[in-house]
N, CA, C and O atoms as a Tinker XYZ file with bonds, in Angstrom:
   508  protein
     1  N     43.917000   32.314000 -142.270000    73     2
     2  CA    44.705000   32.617000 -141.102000    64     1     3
     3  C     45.166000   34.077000 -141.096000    63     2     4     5
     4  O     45.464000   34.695000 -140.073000    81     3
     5  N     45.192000   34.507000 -142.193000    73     3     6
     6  CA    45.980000   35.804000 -142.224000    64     5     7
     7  C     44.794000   37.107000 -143.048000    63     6     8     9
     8  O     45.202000   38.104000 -143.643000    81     7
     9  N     43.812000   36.858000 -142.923000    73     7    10
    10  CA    43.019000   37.565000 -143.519000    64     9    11
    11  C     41.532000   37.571000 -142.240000    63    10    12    13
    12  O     41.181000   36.628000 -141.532000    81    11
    13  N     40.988000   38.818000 -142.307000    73    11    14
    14  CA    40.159000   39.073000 -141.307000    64    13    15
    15  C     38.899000   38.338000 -141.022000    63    14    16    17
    16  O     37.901000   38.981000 -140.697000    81    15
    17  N     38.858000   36.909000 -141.127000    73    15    18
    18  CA    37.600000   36.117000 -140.650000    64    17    19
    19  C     37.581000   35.454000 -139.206000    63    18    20    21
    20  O     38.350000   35.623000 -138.260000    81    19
    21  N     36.551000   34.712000 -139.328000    73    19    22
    22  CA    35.910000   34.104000 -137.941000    64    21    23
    23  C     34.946000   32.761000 -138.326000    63    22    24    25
    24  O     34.308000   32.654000 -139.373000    81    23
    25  N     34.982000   32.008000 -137.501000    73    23    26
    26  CA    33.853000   31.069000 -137.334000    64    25    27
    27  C     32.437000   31.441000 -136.230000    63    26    28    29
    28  O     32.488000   32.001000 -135.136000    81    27
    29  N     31.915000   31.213000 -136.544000    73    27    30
    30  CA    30.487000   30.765000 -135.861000    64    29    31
    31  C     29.635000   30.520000 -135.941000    63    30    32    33
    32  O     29.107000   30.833000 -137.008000    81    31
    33  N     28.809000   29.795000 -134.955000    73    31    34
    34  CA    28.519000   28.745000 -134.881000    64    33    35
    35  C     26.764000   28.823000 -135.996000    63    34    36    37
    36  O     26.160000   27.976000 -136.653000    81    35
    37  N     26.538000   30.208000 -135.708000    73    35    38
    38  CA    24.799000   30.202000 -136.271000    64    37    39
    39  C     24.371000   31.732000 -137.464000    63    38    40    41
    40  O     23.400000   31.949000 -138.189000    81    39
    41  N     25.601000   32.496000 -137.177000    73    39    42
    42  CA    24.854000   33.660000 -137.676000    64    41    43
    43  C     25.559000   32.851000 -139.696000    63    42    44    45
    44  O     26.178000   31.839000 -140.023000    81    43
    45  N     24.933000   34.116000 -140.507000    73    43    46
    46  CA    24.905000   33.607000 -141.775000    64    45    47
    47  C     25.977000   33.710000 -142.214000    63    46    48    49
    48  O     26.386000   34.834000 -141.925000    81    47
    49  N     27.136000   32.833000 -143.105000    73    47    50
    50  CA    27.905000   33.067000 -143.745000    64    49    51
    51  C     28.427000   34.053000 -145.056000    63    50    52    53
    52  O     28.173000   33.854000 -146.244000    81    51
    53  N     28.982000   34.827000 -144.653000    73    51    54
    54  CA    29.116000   36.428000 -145.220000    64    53    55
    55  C     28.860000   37.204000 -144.334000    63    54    56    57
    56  O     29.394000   38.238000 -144.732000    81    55
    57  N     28.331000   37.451000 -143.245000    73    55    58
    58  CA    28.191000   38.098000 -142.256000    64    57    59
    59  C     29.263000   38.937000 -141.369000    63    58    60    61
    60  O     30.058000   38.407000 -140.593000    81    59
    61  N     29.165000   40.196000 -141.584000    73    59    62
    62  CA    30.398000   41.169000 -140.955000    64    61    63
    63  C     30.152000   41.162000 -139.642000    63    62    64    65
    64  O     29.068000   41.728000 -139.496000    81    63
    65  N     30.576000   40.825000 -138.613000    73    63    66
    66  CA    30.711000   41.141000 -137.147000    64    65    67
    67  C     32.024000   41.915000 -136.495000    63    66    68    69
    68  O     33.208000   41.599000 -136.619000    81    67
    69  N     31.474000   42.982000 -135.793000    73    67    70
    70  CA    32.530000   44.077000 -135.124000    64    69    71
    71  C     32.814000   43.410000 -133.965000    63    70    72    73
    72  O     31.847000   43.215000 -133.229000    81    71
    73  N     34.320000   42.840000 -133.452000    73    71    74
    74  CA    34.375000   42.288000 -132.325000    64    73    75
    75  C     35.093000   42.969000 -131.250000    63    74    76    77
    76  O     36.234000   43.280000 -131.593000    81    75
    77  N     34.772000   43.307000 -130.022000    73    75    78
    78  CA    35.371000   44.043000 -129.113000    64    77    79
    79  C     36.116000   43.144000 -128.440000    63    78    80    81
    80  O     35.889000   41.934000 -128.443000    81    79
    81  N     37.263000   43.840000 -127.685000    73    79    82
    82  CA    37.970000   42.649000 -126.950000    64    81    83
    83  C     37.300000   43.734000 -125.475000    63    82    84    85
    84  O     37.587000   44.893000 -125.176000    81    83
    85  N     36.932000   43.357000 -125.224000    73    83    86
    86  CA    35.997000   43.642000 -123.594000    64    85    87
    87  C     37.465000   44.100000 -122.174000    63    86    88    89
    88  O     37.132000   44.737000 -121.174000    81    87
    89  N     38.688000   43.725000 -122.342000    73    87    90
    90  CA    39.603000   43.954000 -121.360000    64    89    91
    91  C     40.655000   45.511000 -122.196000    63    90    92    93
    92  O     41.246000   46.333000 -121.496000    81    91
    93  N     40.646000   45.538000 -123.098000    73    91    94
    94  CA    41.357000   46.618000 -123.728000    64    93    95
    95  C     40.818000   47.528000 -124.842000    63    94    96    97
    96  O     41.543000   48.277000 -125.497000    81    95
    97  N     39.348000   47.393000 -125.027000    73    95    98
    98  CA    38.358000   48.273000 -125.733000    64    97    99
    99  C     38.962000   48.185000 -127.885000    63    98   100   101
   100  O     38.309000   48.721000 -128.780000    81    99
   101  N     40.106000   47.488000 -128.075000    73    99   102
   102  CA    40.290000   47.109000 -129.451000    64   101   103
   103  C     39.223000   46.323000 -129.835000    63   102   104   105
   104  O     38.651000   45.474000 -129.151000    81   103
   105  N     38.900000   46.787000 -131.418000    73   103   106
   106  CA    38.035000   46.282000 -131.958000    64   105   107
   107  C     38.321000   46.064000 -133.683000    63   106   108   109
   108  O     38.670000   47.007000 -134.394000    81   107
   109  N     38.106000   44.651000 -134.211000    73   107   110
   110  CA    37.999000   44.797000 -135.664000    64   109   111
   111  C     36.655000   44.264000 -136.166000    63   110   112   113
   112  O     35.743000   44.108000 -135.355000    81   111
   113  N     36.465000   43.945000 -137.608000    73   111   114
   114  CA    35.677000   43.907000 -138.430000    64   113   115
   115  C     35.778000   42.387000 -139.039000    63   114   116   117
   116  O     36.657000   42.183000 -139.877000    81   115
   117  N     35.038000   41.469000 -138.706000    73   115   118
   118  CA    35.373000   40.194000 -139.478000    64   117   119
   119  C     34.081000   39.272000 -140.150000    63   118   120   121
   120  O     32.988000   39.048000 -139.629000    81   119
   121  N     34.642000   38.774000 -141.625000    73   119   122
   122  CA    33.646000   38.477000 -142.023000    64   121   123
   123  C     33.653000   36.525000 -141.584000    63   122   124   125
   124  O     34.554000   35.686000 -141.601000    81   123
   125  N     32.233000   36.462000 -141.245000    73   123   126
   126  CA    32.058000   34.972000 -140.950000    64   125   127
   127  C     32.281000   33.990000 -141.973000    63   126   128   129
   128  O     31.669000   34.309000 -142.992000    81   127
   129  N     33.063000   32.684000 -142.120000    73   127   130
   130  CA    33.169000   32.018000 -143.270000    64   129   131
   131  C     33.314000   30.850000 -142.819000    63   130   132   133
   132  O     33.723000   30.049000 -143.660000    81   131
   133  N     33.084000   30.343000 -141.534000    73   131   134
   134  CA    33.281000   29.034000 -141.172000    64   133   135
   135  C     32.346000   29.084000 -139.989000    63   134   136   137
   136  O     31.811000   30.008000 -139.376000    81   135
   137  N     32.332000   27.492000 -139.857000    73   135   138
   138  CA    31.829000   27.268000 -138.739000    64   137   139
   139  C     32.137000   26.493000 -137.494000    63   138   140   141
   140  O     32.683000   25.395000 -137.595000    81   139
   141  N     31.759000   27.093000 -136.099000    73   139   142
   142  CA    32.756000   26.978000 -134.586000    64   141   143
   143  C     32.178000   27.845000 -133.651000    63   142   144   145
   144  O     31.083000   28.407000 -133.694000    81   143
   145  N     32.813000   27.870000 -133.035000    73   143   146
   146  CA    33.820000   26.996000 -132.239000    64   145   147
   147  C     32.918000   26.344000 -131.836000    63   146   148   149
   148  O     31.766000   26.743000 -131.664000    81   147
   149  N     33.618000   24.552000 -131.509000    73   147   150
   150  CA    32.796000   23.929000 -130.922000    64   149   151
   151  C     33.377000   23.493000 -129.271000    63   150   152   153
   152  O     33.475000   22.408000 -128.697000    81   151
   153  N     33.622000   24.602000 -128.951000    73   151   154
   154  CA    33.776000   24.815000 -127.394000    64   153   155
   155  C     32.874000   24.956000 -126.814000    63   154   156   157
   156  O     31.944000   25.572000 -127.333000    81   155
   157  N     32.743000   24.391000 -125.340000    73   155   158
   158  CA    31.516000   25.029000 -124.462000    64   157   159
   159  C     32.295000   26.135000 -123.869000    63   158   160   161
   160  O     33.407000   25.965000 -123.371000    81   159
   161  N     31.440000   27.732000 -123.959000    73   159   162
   162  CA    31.339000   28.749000 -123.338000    64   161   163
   163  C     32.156000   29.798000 -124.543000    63   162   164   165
   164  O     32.448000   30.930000 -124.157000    81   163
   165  N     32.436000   29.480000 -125.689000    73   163   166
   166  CA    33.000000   30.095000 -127.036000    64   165   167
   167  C     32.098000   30.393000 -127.928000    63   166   168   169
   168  O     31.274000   29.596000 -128.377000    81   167
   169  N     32.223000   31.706000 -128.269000    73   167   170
   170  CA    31.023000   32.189000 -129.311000    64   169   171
   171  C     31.621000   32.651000 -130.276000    63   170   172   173
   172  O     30.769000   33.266000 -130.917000    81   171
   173  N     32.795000   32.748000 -130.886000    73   171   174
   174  CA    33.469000   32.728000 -131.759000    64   173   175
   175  C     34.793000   32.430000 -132.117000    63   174   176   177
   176  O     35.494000   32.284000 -131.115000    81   175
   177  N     35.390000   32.287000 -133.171000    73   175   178
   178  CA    36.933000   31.583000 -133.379000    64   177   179
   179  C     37.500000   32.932000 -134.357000    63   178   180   181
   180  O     37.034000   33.056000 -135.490000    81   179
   181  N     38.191000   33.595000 -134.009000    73   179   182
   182  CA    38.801000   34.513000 -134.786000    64   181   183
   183  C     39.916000   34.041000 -135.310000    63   182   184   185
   184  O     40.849000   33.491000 -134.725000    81   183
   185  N     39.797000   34.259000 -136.355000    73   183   186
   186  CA    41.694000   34.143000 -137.745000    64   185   187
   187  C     42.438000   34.448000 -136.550000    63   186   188   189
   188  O     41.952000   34.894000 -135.511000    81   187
   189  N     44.056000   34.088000 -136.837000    73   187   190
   190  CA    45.213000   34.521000 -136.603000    64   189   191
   191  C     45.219000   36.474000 -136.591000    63   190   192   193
   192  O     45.445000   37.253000 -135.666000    81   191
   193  N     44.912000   36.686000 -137.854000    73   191   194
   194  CA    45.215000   38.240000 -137.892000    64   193   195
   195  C     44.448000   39.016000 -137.208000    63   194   196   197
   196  O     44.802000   40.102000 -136.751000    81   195
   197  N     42.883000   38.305000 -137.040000    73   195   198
   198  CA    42.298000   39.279000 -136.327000    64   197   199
   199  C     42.595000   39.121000 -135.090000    63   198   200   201
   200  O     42.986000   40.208000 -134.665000    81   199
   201  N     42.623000   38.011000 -133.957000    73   199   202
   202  CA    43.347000   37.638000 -132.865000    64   201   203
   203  C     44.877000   39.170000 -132.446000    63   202   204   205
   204  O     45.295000   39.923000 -131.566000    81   203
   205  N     45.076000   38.754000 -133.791000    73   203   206
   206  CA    46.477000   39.901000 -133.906000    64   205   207
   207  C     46.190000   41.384000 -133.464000    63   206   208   209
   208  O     46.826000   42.095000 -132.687000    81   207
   209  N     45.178000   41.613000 -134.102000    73   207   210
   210  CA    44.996000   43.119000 -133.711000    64   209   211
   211  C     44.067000   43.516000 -132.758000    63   210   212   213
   212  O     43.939000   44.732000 -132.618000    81   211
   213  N     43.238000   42.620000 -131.915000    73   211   214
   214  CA    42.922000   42.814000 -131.098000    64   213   215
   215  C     43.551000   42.274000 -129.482000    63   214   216   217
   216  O     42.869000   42.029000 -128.487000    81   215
   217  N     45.086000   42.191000 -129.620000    73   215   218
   218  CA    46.420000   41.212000 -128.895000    64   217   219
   219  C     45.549000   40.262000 -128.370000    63   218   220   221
   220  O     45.439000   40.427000 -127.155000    81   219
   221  N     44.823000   39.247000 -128.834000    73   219   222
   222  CA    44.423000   38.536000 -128.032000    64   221   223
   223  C     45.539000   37.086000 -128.785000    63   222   224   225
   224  O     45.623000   36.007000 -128.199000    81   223
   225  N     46.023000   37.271000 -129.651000    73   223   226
   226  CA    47.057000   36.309000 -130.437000    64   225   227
   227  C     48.120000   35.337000 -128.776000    63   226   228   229
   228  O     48.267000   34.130000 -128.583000    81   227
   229  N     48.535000   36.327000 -128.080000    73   227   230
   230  CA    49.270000   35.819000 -126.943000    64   229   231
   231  C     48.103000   35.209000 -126.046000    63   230   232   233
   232  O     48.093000   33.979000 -126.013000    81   231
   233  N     47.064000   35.902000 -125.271000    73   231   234
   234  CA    46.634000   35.356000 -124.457000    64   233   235
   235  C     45.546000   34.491000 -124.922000    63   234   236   237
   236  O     44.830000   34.029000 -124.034000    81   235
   237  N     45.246000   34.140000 -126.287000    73   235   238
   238  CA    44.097000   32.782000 -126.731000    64   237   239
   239  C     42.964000   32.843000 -126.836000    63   238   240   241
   240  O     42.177000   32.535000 -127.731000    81   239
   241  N     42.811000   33.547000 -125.223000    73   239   242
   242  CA    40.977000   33.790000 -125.290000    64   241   243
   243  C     40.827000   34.724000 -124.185000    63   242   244   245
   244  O     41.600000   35.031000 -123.277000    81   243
   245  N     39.677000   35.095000 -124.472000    73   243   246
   246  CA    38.986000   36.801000 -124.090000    64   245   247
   247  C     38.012000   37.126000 -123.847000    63   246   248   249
   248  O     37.887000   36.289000 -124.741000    81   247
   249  N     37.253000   37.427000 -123.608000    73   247   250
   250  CA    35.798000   38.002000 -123.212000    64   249   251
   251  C     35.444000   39.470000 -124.420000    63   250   252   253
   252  O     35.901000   40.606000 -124.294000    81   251
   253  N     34.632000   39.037000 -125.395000    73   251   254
   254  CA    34.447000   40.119000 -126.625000    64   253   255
   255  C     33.376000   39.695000 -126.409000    63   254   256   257
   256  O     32.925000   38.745000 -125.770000    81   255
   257  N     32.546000   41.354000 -127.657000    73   255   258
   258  CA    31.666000   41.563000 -127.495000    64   257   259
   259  C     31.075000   41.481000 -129.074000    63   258   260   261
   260  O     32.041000   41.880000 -129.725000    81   259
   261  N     30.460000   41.306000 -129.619000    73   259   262
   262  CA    29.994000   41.079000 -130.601000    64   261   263
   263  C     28.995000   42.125000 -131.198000    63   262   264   265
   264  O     27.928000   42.051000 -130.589000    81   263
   265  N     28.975000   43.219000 -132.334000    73   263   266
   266  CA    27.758000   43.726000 -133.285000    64   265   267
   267  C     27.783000   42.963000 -133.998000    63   266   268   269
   268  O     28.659000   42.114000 -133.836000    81   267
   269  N     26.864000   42.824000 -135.171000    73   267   270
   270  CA    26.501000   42.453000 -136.383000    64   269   271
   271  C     26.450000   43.828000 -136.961000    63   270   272   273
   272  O     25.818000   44.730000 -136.411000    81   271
   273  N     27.261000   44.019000 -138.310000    73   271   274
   274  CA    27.238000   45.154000 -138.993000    64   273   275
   275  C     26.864000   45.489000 -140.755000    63   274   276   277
   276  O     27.011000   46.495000 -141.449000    81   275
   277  N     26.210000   43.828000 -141.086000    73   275   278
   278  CA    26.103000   43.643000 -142.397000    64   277   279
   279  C     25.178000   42.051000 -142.352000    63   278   280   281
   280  O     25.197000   41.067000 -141.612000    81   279
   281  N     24.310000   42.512000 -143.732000    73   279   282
   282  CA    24.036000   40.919000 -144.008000    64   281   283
   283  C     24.866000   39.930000 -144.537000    63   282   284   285
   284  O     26.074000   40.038000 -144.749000    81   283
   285  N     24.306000   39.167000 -144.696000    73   283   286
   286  CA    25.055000   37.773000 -145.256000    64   285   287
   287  C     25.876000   38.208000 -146.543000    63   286   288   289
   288  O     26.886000   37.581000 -146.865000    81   287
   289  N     25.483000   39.144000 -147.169000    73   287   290
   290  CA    25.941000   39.467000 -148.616000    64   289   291
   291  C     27.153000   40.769000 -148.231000    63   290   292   293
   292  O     27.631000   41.364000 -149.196000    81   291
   293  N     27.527000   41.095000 -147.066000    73   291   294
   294  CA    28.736000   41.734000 -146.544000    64   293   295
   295  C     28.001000   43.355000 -146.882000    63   294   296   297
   296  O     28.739000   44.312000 -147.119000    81   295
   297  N     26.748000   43.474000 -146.869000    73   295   298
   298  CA    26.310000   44.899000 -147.149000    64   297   299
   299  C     26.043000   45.489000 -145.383000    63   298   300   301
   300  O     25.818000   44.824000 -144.372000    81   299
   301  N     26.160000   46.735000 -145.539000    73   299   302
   302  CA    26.205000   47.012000 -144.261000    64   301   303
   303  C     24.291000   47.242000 -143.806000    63   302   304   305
   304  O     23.462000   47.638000 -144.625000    81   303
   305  N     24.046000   46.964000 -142.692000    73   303   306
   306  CA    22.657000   47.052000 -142.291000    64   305   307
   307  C     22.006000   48.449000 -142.562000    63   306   308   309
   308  O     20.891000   48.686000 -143.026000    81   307
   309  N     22.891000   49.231000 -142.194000    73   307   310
   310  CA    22.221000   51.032000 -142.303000    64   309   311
   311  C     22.573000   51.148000 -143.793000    63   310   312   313
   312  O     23.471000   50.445000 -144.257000    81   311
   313  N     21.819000   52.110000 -144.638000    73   311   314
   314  CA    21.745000   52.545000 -146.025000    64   313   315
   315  C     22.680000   53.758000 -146.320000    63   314   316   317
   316  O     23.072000   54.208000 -147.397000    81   315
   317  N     22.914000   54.141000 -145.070000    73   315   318
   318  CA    24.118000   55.797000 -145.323000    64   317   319
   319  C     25.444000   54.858000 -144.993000    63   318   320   321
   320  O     26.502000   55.314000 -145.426000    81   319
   321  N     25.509000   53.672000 -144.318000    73   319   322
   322  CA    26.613000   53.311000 -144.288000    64   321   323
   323  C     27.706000   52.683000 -145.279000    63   322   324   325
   324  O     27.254000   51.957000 -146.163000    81   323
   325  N     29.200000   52.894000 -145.229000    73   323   326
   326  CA    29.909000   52.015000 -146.049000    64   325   327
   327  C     31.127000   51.838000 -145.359000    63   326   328   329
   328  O     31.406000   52.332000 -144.266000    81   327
   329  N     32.002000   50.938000 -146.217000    73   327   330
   330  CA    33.406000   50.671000 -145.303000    64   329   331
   331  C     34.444000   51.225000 -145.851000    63   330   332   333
   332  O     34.475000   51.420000 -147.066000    81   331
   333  N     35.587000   51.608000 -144.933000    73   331   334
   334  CA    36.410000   52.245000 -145.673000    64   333   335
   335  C     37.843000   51.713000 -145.042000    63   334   336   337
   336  O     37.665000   51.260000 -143.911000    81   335
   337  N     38.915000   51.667000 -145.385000    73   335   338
   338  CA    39.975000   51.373000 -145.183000    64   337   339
   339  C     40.879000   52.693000 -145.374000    63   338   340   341
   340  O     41.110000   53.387000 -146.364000    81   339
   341  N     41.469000   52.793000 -143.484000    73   339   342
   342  CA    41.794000   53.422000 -142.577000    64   341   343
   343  C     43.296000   53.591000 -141.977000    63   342   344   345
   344  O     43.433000   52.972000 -140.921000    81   343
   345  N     44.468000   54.300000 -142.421000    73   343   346
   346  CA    45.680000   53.893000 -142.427000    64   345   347
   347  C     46.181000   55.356000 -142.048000    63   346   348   349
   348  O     45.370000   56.282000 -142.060000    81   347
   349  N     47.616000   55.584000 -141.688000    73   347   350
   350  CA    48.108000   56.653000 -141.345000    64   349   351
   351  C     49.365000   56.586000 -142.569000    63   350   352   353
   352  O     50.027000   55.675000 -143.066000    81   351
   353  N     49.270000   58.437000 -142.789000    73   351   354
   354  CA    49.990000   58.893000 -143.914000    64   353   355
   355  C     51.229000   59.571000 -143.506000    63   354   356   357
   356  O     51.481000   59.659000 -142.304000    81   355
   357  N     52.077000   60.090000 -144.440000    73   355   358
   358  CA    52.659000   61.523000 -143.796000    64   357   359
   359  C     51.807000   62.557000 -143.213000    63   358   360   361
   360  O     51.993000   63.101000 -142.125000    81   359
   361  N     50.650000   62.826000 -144.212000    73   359   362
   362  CA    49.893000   64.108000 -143.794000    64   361   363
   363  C     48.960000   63.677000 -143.005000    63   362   364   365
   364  O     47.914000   64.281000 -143.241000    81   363
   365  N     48.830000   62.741000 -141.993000    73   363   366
   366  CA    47.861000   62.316000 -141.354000    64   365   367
   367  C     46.736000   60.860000 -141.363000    63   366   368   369
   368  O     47.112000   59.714000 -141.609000    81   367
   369  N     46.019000   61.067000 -141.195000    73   367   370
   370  CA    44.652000   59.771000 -141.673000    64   369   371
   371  C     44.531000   59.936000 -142.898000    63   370   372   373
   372  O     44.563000   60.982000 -143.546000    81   371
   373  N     44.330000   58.460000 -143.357000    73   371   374
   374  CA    43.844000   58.318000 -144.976000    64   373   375
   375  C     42.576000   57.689000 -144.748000    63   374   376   377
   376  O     42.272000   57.262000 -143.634000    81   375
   377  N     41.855000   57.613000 -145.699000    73   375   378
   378  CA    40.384000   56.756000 -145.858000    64   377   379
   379  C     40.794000   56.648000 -147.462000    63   378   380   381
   380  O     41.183000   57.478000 -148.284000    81   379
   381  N     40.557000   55.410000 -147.506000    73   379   382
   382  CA    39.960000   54.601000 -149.056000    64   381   383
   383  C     38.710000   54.444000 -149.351000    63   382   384   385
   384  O     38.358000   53.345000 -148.921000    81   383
   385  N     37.823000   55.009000 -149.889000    73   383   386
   386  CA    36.336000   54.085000 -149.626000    64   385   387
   387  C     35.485000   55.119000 -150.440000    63   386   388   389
   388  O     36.254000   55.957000 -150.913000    81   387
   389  N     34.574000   55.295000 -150.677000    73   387   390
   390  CA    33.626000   54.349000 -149.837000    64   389   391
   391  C     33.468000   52.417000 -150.537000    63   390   392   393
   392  O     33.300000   52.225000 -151.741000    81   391
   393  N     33.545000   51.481000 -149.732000    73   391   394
   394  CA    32.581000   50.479000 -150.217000    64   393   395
   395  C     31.671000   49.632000 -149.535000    63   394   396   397
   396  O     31.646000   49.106000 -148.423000    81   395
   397  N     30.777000   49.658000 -150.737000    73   395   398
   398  CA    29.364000   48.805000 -149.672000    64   397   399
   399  C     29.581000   47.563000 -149.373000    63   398   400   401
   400  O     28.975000   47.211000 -148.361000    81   399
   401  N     30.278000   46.686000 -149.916000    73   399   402
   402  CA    30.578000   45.415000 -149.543000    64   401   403
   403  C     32.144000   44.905000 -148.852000    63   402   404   405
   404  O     33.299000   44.997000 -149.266000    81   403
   405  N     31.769000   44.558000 -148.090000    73   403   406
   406  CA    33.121000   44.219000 -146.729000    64   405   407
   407  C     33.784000   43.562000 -147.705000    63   406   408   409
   408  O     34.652000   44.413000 -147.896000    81   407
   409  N     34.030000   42.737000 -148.435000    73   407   410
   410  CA    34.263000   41.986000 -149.342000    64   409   411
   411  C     35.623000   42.971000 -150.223000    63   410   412   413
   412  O     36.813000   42.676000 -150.108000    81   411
   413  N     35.164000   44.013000 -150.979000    73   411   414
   414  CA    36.035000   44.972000 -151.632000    64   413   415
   415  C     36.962000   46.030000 -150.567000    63   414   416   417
   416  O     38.030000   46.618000 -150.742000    81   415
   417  N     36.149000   45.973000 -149.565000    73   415   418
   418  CA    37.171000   47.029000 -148.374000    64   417   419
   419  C     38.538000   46.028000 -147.507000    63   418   420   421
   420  O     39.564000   46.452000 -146.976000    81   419
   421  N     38.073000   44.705000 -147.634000    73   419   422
   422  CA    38.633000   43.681000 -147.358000    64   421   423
   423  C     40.222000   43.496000 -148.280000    63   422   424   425
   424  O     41.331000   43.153000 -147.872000    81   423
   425  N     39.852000   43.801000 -149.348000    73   423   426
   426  CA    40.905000   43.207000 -150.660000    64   425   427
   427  C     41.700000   44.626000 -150.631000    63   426   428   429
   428  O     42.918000   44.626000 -150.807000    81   427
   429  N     41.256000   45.380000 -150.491000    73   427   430
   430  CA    42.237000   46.649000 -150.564000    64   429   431
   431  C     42.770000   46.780000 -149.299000    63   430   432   433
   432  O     43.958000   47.080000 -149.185000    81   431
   433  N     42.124000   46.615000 -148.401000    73   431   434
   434  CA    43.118000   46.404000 -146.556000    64   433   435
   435  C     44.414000   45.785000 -147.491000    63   434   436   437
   436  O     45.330000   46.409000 -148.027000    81   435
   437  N     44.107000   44.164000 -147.478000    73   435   438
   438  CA    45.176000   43.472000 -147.853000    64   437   439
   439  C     46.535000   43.851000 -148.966000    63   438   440   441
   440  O     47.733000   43.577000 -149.020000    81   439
   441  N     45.505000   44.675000 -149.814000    73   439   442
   442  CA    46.855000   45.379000 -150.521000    64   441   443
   443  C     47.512000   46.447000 -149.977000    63   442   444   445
   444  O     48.497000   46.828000 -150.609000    81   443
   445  N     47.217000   47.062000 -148.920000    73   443   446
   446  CA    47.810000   48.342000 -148.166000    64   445   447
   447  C     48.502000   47.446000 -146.989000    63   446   448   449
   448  O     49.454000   48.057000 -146.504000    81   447
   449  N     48.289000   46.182000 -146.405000    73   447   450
   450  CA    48.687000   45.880000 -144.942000    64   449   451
   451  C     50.182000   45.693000 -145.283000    63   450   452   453
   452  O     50.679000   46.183000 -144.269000    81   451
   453  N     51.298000   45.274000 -146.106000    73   451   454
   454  CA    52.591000   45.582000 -146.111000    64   453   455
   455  C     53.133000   46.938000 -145.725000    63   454   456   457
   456  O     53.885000   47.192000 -144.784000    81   455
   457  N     52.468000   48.008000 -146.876000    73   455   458
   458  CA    53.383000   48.932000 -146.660000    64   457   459
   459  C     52.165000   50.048000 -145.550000    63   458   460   461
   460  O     52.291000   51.268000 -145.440000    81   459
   461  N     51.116000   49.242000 -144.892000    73   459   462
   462  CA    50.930000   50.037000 -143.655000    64   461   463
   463  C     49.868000   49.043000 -142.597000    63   462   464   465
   464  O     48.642000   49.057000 -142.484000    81   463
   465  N     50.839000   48.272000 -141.962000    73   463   466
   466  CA    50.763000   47.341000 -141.334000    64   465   467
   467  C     49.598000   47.802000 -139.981000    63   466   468   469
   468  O     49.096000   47.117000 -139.090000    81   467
   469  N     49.491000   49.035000 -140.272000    73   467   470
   470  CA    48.315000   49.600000 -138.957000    64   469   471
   471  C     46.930000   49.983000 -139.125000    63   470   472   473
   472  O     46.091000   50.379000 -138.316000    81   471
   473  N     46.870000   49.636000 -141.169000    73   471   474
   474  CA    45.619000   49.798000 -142.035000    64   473   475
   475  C     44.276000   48.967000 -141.270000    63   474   476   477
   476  O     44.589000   47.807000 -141.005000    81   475
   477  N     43.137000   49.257000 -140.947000    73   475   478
   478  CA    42.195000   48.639000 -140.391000    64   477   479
   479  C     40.527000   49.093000 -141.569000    63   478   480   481
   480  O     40.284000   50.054000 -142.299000    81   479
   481  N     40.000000   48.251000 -141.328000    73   479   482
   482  CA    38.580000   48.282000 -142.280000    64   481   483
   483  C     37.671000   49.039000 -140.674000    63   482   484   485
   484  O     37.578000   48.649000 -139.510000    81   483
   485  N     37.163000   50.224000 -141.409000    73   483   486
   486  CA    36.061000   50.745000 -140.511000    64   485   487
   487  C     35.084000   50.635000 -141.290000    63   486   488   489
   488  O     35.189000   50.389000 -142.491000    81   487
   489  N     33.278000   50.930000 -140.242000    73   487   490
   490  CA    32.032000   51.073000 -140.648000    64   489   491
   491  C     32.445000   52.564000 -140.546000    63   490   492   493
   492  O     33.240000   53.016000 -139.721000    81   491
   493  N     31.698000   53.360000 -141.638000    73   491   494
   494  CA    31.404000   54.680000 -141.186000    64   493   495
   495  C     29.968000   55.506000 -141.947000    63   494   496   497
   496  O     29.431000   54.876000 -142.858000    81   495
   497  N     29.554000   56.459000 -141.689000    73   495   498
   498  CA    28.630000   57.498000 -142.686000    64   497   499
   499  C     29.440000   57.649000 -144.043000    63   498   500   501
   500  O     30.585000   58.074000 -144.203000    81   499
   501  N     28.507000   57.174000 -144.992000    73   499   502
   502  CA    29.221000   57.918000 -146.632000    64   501   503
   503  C     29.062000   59.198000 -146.470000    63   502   504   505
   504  O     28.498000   59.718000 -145.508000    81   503
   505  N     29.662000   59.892000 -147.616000    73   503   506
   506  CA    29.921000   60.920000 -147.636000    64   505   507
   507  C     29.314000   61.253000 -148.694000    63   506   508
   508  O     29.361000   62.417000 -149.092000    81   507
C-alpha cells in the first residue's frame, strides 16, 4: 500500500511501468507485483502511494497512460539507462544513483521518503 507498485493484469511480474495521469501530466515509476484489476475498462490498480503522487488518491480513477521501462528483472530496457532517486536539497536537486535495478532505487526512495517526502525514482542516461 505504501510502497510504489501496481497490479496487472498480463505484463510480467517485476516489470517497471511509467504511469501518466493523462488530466495533470504527473507521472511515477511502478513496479508490477500483482495481479488486476479485474474491472471492465481498468488496465491497472496502482498502490495507495503511487495513487498519492499522481493525486489520483481523491478522485479513484483516471485516464493514464502507460510505458514499459524495464524487464521483468526491474532492468531498464535501454543499456545507457539507470534509475536514480530524485529529491530537493538546500543546494538544490539531488540524484542518488546510478541503479540498474528498480528494485535498489526503490529501497533507497523509501529510506529518503520521511525526511523528503517529495523524493521520486526517475529513468535517466548514466553518467
Amino acid at each position: 500500500m505504501y510502497t510504489f507498485t501496481a497490479a496487472h493484469r498480463t505484463l510480467p511480474m517485476g516489470t517497471v511501468v511509467r504511469v501518466t495521469d493523462q488530466e495533470n501530466g504527473k507521472s511515477v515509476m511502478v513496479c508490477v507485483t500483482d495481479r488486476g484489476p479485474f474491472v471492465r475498462g481498468r488496465i491497472i490498480d496502482l498502490s495507495f502511494a503511487a495513487a498519492q503522487q499522481l493525486d489520483l488518491s481523491r478522485r479513484g480513477v483516471g485516464k493514464v497512460e502507460l510505458e514499459v521501462v524495464s524487464d521483468e528483472s526491474g532492468t531498464p530496457l535501454h543499456a545507457d539507462q539507470a534509475y536514480y532517486v530524485r529529491y530537493n536539497a538546500a543546494m538544490g536537486d539531488e540524484r542518488i544513483g546510478p541503479f540498474r535495478a528498480f528494485a535498489d532505487a526503490a529501497a533507497m526512495h523509501e529510506a529518503l521518503r520521511q525526511a523528503h517526502p517529495e523524493a521520486e525514482v526517475v529513468l535517466d542516461q548514466s553518467r
